[in-house]
N, C-alpha and C positions, 0 to 999 in steps of 0.2 A: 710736515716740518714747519717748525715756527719760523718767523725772523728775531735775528741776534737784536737783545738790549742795549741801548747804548752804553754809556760810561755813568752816565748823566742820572740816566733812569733806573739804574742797579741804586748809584747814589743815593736817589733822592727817596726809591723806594727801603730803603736801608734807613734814614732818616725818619722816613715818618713809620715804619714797623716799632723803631726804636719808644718812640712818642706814644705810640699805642699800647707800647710793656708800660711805659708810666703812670697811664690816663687811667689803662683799664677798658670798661667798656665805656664807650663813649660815642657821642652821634659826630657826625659828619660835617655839622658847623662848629662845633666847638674844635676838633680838631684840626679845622682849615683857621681859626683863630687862633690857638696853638704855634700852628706850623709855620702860619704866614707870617708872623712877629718874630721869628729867627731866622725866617728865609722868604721873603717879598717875591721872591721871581715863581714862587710857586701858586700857579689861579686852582679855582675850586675847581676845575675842568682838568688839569694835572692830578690835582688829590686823587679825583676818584678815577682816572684812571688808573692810576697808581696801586689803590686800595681793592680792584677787580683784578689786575695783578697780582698783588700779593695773595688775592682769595685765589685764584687758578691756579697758586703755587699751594694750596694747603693751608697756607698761613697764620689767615687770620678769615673771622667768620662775620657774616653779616647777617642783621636784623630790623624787616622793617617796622617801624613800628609808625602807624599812621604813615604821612609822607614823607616821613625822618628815617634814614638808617643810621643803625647803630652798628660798631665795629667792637671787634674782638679779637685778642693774639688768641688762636688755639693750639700755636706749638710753637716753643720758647726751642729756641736756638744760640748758639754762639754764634760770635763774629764770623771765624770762618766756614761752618755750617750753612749761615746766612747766604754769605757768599756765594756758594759752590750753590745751594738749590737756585738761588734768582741770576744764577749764569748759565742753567741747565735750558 
């Protein structure tokens, strides 16, 4: 049995899933450039734990390419969809 999410990190991981339906595929700095220009309290050390979350949830895929990964939504969900998998 896991431990529960906070509020914060259902949040924030809701936020940057949203950012990656946008981007597309995209590496892991551009998107911490991205994200951090709308929300500052998020460090690259947040992002990616965030984005190994969302990959343990199904979500979205990663790829490394040289010492870069690259991210991916590979399953487009709704708001409430969203919700109910990264509460589970």
């Amino acid at each position: 049995m896991g431990r529960r999410r906070s509020p914060l990190t259902i949040a924030r991981a809701k936020e940057i899933y949203r950012q990656l339906l946008e981007l597309g595929e995209t590496s892991t700095p551009i998107l911490f450039q991205r994200i951090s220009e709308k929300n500052p309290r998020i460090t690259y050390s947040i992002l990616y734990q965030i984005l190994r979350f969302l990959k343990s949830k199904g979500l979205v895929e990663q790829r490394a390419r040289g010492r870069i990964s690259y991210w991916k939504v590979i399953r487009v969900l709704d708001e409430n969809q969203l919700d109910q998998v990264l509460r589970k």
